[in-house]
N, C-alpha and C positions, 0 to 999 in steps of 0.2 A: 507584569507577570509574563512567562514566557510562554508560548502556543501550548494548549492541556494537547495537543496532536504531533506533538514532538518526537513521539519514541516509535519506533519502528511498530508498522501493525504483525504480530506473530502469523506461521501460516495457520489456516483452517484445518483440526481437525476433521477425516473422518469416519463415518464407520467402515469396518470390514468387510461389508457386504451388506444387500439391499434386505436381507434374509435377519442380518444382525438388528437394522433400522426399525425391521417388521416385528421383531421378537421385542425389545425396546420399546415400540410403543405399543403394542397391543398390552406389555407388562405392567406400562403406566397405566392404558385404559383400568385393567383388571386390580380391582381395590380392594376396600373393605366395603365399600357400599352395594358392587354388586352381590356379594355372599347375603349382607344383610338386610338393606334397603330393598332391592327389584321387588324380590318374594311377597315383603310385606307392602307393597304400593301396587302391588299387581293384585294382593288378594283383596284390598280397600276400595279398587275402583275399577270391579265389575270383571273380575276372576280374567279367566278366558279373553271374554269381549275387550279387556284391555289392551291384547297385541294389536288389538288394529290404529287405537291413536298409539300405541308406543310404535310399530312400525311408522306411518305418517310419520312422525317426530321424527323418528331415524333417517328418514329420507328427505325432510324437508330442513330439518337444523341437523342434525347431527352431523351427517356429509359435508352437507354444504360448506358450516364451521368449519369444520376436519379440516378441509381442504384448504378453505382461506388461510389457514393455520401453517399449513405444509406451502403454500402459495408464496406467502410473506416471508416466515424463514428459508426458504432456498433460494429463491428469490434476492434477498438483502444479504444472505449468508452470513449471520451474526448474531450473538445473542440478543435477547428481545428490547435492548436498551440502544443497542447499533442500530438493529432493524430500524426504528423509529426514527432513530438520528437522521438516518441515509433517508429515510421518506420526505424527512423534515424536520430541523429542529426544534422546530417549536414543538415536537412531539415525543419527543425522547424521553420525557418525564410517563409518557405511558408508559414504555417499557419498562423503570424505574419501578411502576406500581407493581408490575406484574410478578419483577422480581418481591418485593416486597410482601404482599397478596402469599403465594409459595413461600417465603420465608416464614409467616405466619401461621399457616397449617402446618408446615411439617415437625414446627414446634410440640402441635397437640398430637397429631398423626401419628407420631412417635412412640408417644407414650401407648395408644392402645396397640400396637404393634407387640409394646412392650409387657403388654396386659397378656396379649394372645400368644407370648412368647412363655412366660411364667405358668400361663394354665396349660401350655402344652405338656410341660413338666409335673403337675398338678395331677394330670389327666392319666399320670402310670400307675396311681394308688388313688385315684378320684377322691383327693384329698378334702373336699368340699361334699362329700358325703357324712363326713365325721363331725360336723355343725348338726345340732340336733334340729337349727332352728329353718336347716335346708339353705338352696344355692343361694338365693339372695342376701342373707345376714352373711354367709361366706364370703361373698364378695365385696358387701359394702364394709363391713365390721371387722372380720377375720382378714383380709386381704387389703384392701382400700387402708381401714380406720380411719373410716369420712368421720369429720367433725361434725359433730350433731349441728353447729352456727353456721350459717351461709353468710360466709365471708370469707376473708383469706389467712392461713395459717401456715407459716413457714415449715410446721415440722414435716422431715420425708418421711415416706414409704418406702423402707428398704424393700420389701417384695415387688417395688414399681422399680425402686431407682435404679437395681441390678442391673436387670433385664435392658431397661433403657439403656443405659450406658453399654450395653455391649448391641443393640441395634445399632446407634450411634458410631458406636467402632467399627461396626460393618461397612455400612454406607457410604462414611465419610472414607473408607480404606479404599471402596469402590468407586466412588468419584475421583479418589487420586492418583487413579490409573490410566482415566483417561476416556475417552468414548469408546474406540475399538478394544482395547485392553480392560478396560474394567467394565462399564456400563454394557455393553454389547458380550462380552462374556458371562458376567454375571447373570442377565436375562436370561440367554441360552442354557442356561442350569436351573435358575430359578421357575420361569415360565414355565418349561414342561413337564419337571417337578412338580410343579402346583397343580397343572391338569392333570396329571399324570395320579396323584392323591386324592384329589377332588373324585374322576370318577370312580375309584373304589369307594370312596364314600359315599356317592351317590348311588351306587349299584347295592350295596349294602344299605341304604335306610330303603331302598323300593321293595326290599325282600321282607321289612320287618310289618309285623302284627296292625294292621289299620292305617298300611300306609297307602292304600287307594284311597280312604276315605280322604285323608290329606290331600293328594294331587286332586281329587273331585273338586275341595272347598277350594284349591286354588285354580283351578281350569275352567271351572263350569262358566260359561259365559253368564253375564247378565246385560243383557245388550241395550235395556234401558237408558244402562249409564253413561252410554254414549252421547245422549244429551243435556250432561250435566257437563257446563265449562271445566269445574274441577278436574276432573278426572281427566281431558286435554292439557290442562296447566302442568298436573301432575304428569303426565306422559312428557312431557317436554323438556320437564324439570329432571326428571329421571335419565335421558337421553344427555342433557346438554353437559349434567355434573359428570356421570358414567364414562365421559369419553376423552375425560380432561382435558377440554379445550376451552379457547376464549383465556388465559391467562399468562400464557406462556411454554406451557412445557409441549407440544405438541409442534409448537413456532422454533422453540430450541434443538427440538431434534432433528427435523426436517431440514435446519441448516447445516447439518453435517454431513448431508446428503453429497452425491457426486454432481456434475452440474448436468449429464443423461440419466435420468430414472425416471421409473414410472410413478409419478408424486399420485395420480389417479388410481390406478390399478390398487396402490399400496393403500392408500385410504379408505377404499371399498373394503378391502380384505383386513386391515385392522376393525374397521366399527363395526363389520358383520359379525367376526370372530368376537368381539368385547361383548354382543346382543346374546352370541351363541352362548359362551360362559354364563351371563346373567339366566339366559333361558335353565340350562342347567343347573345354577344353584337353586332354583326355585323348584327342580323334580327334589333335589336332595334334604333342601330344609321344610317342606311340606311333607314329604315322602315322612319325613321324620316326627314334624309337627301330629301329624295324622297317627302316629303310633302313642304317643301320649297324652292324645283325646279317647285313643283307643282305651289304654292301658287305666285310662282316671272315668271313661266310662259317661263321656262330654261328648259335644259337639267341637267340630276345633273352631268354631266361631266363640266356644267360650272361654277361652284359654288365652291368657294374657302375656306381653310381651314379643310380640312378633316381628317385631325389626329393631335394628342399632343395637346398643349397649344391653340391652335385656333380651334379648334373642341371643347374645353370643354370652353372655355370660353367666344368666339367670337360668332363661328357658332350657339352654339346650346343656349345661351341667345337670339341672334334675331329670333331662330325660336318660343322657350316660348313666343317671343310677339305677332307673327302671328296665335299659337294657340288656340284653345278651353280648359279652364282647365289647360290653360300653368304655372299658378304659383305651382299647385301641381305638375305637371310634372314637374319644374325643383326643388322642395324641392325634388323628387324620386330620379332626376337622382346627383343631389351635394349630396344627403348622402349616394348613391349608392358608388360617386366617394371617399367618404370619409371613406368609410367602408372598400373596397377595398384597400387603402392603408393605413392606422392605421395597417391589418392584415398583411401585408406586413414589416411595419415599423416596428411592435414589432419580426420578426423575423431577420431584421437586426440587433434591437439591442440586440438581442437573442446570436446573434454569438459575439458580440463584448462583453457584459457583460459576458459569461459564461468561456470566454477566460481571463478578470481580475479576475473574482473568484478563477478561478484556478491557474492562476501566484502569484496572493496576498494571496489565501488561506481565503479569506471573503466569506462572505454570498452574497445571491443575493440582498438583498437591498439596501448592500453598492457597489457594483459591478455597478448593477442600474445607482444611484447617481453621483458614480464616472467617469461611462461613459458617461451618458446621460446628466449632466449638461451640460461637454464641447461641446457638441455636440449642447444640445441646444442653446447655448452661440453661438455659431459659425452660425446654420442657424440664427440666429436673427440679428448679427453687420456685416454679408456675405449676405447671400440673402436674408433678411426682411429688405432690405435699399430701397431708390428708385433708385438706379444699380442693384436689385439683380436681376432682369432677366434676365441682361446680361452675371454673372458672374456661374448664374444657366446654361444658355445655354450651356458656355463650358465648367464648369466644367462635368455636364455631359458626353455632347460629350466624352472626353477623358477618364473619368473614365470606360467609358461603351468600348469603342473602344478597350483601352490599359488595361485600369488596372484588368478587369473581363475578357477578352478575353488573358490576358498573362498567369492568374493566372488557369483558366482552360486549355492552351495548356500546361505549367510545371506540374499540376498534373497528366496530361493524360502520359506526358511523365517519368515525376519519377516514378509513381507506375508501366508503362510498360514496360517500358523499362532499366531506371537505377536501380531500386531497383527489380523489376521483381516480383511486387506480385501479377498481378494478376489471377495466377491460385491458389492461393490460397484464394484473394479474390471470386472466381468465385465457388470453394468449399464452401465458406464461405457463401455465399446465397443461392446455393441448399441448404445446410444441415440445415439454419435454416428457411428455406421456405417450406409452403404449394406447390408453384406453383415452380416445377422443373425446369426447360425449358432453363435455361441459360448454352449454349452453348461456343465451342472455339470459334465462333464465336463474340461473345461480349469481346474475347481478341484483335481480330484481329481489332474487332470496337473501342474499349477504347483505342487500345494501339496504333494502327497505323493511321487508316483512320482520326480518326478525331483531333488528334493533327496535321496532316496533311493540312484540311480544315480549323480548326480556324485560321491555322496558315496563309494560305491563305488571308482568311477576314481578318485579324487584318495589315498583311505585306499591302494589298493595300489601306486600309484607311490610317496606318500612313502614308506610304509614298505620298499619297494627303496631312494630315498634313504636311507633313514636305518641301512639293514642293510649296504647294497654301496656305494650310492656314486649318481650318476647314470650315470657313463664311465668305472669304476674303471682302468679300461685305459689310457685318455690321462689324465687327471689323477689327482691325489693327493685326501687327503681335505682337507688344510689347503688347496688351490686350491679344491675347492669349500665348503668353509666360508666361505671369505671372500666368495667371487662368488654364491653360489648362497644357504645360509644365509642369510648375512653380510649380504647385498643384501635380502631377506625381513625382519630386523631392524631394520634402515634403516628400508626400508618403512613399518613399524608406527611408530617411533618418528615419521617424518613426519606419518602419520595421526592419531595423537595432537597433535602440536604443531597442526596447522592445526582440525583439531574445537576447542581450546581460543581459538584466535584470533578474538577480536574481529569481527565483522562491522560494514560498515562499510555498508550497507543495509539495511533494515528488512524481514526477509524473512519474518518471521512475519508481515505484513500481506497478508492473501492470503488471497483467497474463492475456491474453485471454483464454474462454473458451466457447467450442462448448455445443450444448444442450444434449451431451451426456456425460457431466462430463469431459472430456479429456481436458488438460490444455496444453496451447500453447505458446512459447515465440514468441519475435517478427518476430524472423525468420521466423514462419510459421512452428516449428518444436515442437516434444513433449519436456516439461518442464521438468528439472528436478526436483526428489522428494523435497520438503519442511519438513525441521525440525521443521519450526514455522508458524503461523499464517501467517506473514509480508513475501509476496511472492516477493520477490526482481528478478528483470529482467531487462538484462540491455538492452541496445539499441542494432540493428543490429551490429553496428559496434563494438562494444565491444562483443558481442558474436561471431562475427566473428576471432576477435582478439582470445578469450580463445578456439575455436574452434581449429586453426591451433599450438596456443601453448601444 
């Protein structure tokens, strides 16, 4: 077989400015789970009193992650498949997961994008008013036509599969443009667009009829609950998903970085700015919550639905009917929710296309293409069926439980502890940062404590999967073996095949180098001189190897 490192490495995209990289990840940070999720995890575990573990978390994983994330990609400067190569090759099959992990979600990601793209439309004639049987039957019946069987049914959902197929065309048009041309553009409209919408909607539900009482139920501390572990688990878990790290796309953007920037500064100001949005979705959707406890004459502790799929679908269509002005208000709040995840989705498939470019050695539009169709392919004949919100449910569940939560406890523990690099990634962001401040301290956090904690969270969810079930209620065990497991097995068997695949660019050719000219091999040690252009490096292990001979 002739060297898979045969073909010329392409150069490194990258972005147009550090402003572009800023807007880019903070649009990843900004999801659909801060709109849905924060509000309702904040008001379950002790109102108010919960910013203090969600702060802690933000300061203690969330940064800290952040950073390691931004450390490694600019650092390796590669997608997260190279990154790991050039660390060592025995570990390039991480990177492989991670693509794979983001290949996964933004399968199902899509589609609700695609959900919240349709009821944006919905929302000029609040066409889910004209169900006698109210927003729920609208959705799952009139909209959905979920299959009464929890199992899987090939037929579509034309009212799903539209809409998908034209987010699909967006994204995948935006990824094949490029980083500074398309992903860095697109953020720059998208991002401040969405804030920009977001607070008129939030300014607007704080005006309406019993919306103090709402911000009350979600503010009022109860500081009790601060000695309940849950409620730390849950601040954590909120933090660590919110800020998309730990899988890759946070590691893939940072390698587009220049090799002077401030990777510190810019990491502060992304997960602060990601907390601020969350903190503001939770005045808007309680603000609002509080008016139709108002308006039904309840407590809002009695009122059902309050985060995910039933908060954006359910709850907050029958409150647009009890509203003033309620069709603009729900056109704000579906392109709010669509904006929010389109910027998210193009950084999924940010990690997964920049990882074919470089295995195949293509441009990004064929990269694009070749990721994105299967992809789109996949949410459409999987979840735009009338099963797919069942097969959405768990695959979720487990991708998010196991396969984003395994894949941040292995990196935390390769770069800490097996391969031991990060005092050298931790030199590596003072010296190219404005803001100093990283400490042994962020060794002791990246390397111990919190592969420690994921590890935690992830051991007591599987083991509920593997004792009860995830949803033993609505599904069986042979449903979620197949979608849940089943999908997880997939997984790894992918990860395998593409680790074994041929590279079609020379990606072990690669010098790191500080903003002071000094060139560095993978070890973290100076390079030796070059007679030519073609800076040839080989992996840890093989320099280890020429080391001791």
């Amino acid at each position: 077989l002739m060297s898979s490192n045969s073909g010329k490495s392409p150069a490194r995209e990258q972005w147009g400015s550090q402003f572009g990289f800023l807007m880019a990840a903070i649009g990843s940070a900004i999801g659909l789970g801060n709109i849905w999720r924060f509000p309702g995890v904040t008001y379950s575990n002790g109102g108010g009193a919960f910013m203090i573990p969600y702060v802690v978390a933000l300061l203690t994983a969330g940064v800290p992650f952040l950073l390691l994330d931004y450390a490694v990609g600019h650092r390796y400067r590669g997608s997260s498949p190279a990154v790991f190569r050039r660390m060592s090759k025995r570990w390039e099959w991480l990177g492989w997961w991670h693509v794979v992990v983001c290949f996964v979600i933004m399968t199902y990601y899509a589609v609700i994008i695609g959900w919240s793209l349709r009821y944006t439309f919905y929302s000029v004639n609040t066409a889910w008013a004209q169900d006698k049987d109210g927003a729920k039957d609208f959705f799952f019946n009139q909209f959905l036509h979920l299959s009464g069987t929890v199992g899987y049914n090939s037929s579509p959902v034309w009212n799903v599969v539209i809409p998908l197929v034209v987010v699909w065309a967006v994204v995948i048009a935006v990824i094949g443009k490029g980083v500074a041309g398309g992903v860095e553009r697109a953020n720059k409209v998208f991002l401040p667009l969405l804030v920009l919408l977001f607070v008129v909607l939030v300014v607007r539900a704080l005006f309406l009829p019993g919306a103090v009482d709402g911000l009350n139920a979600l503010w009022t501390p109860n500081f009790d609950s601060l000695g309940e572990p849950k409620v730390w688990v849950a601040a954590y878990s909120q933090i660590f998903y919110s800020l998309s790290i730990g899988f890759g796309i946070m590691l893939t953007y940072a390698s587009y970085l220049p090799k002077k920037t401030n990777l510190v500064g810019t990491g502060l100001v992304a997960a602060f700015a990601n907390s601020s949005f969350e903190v503001l979705a939770g005045f808007g959707v309680f603000g609002t919550l509080g008016f139709m406890a108002h308006q039904q004459g309840v407590g809002v502790d009695k009122l059902e639905g309050l985060t995910g799929i039933s908060l954006s679908f359910i709850t907050f269509p029958t409150i647009i009917n009890e509203m003033p002005g309620g069709a603009l208000f729900g056109i704000l709040f579906f392109l709010s929710l669509t904006l929010a995840g389109i910027t998210s989705l193009i950084s999924l498939l940010q990690v997964v296309g920049a990882a074919a470019a470089e295995k195949m050695g293509t441009t990004p539009l064929k990269a694009a293409l070749v990721t994105g169709i299967p992809a789109a392919v996949v949410s459409v004949f999987v979840f735009g069926t009338t099963s797919g919100v069942y097969s959405l449910d768990v695959v979720d569940a487990y991708i998010n439980q196991v396969g984003v939560l395994s894949s941040a406890i292995i990196m935390s523990a390769v770069t800490g502890v097996i391969l031991r690099k990060l005092p050298m990634l931790r030199k590596h962001l003072n010296k190219v940062s404005d803001t100093k401040f990283v400490g042994q301290w962020w060794i002791v956090i990246v390397g111990a404590a919190l592969p420690i904690l994921l590890a935690y969270m992830m051991g007591d969810t599987v083991l509920g999967y593997i004792e009860n079930g995830y949803n033993p209620k609505d599904y069986s065990r042979g449903f979620e073996g197949i979608f849940g497991w089943g999908m997880l097995a997939v997984a790894v068997v992918a990860t395998i095949a593409l680790t074994w695949a041929p590279w079609r660019t020379n990606v072990d050719s690669f010098t790191a180098q500080d903003e002071e000219g000094a060139e560095y091999s993978h070890a973290g040690v100076p390079a030796p001189a070059q007679k030519s252009d073609a800076k040839e490096v080989t992996s840890d292990a093989e320099a280890a190897s020429s080391a001791q001979a």
